[in-house]
N, C-alpha and C positions, 0 to 999 in steps of 0.2 A: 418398769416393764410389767405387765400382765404374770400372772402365776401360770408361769408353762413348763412342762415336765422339761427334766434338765437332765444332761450326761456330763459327766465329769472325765476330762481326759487331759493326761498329765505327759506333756509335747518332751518331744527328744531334747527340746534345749534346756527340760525342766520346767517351764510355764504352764501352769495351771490353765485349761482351757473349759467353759461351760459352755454345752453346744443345748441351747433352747429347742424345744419341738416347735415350731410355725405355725400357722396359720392363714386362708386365704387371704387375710390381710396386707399377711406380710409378700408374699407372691404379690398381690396389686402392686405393693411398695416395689418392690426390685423391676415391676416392669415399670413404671413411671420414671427412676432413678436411672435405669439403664437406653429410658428414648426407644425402646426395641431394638436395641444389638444384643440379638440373644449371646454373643460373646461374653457378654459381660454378669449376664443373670444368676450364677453360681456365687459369682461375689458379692453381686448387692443381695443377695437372699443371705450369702452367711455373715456379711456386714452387721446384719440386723439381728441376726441369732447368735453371736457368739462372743461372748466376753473372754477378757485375756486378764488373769490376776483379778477378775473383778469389774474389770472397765471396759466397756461397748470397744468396739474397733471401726474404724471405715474401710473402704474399699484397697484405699491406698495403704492402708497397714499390711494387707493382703500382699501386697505387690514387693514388700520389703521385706518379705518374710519370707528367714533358711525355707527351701525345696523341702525341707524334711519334716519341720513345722507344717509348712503348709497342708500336706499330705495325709498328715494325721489327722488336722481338723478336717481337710475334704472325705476323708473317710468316713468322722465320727458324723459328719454332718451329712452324711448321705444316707447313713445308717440310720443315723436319728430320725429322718425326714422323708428321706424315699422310700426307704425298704421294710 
């Protein structure tokens, strides 16, 4: 991956999470990946930005992941990215 500012957040199950800052790039990626259901656009943008212990995740990691985990990373990752 590209040298992008990084936030470190450490998830209620205890998992180490690095939520990457983005770029237009990666917005193209998540609309291509998602066909345009912007339902989906949130996940394939932090598919791409956030490692878990270290290692990329996909979309479908998203989907298997504690409500509480998930929550954390949508936070840090909206913080990191939108705000």
């Amino acid at each position: 991956m590209d040298e992008l500012e990084t936030n470190v957040v450490f998830l209620p199950s205890g998992l180490k999470a690095e939520i990457l800052q983005g770029k237009g790039k990666h917005a193209q990626k998540a609309l291509q990946l998602t066909g345009g259901d912007q339902s989906k656009y949130l996940g394939a943008s932090m598919a791409q930005l956030v490692l878990i212990e270290g290692k990329p995740i996909v979309m479908e990691d998203l989907d298997e992941m504690s409500l509480r985990d998930y929550m954390a990373i949508s936070e840090a990752f909206s913080e990191q990215n939108f705000i």
